[in-house]
C-alpha positions in Angstrom: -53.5 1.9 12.1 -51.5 -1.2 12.9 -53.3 -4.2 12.4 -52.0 -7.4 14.0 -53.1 -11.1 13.6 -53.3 -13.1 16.8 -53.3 -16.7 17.4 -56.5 -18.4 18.0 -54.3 -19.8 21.2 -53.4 -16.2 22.3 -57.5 -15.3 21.8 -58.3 -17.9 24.1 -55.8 -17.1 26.6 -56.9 -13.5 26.8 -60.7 -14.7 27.1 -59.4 -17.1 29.9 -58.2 -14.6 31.9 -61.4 -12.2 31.7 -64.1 -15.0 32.2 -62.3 -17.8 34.1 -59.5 -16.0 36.4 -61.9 -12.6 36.7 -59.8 -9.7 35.5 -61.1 -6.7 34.1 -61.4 -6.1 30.3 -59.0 -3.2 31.0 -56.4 -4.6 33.1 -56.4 -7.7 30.1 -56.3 -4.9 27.5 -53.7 -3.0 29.0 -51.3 -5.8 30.1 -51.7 -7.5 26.7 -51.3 -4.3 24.4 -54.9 -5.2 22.7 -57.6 -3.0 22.3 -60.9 -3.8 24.9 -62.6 -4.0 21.3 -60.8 -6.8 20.3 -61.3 -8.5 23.6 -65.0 -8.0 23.3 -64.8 -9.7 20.0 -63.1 -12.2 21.2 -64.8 -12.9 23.8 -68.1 -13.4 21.6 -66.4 -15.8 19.5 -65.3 -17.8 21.8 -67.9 -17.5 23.9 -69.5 -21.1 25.2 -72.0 -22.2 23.0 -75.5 -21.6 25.8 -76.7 -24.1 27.4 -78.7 -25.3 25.0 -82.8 -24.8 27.1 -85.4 -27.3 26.9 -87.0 -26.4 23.7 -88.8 -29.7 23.9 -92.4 -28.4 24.1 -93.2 -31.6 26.7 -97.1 -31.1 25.6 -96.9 -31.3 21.8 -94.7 -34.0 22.4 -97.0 -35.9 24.2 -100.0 -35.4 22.2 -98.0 -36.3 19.1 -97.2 -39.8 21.0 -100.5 -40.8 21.7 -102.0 -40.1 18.3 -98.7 -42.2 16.8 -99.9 -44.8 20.0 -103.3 -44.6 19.0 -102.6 -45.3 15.5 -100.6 -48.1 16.1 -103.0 -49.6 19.0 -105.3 -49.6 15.4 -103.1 -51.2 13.4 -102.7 -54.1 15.8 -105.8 -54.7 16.0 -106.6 -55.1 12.6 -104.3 -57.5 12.1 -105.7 -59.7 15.1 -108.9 -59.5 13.4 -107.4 -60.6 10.0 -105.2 -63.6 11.6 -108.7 -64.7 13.1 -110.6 -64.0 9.7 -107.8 -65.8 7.5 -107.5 -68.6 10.8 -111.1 -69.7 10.0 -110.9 -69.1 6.6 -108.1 -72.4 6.1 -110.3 -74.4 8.3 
């Protein structure tokens, strides 16, 4: 079994020509003396990363915001009241 190392370039330009240009896996294999295998291997590592989905879950996001709004809203008004308190207080 010959075994041959291949440029990450020469990878790339095989994937190329399958994904972007449209030729078979076959017609690549054959033309290029590599195995389909390889070009399926290839072809997974340098696949595009996916797109990555909206895994922001829109609902949990929003009910975390207004408990952290909430929250806040609280803390505000505390410290109105305090000014006010410690406002008369010096007076």
């Amino acid at each position: 079994m010959v075994t041959s190392n291949y440029s990450d370039e020469f990878k790339r330009d095989a994937v190329q020509q399958i994904r972007v240009r449209g030729y078979p896996v076959q017609e690549v294999s054959k033309r290029l003396g590599v195995s389909s295998h390889s070009l399926y291997k290839w072809m997974k590592l340098f696949a595009d990363p996916p797109p990555k989905a909206s895994g922001v879950d829109h609902e949990a996001e929003n009910r975390l915001l207004k408990r952290e709004l909430a929250r806040v809203t609280e803390e505000r008004d505390i410290l109105k009241k305090a000014t006010a308190y410690f406002a008369r207080e010096s007076q």
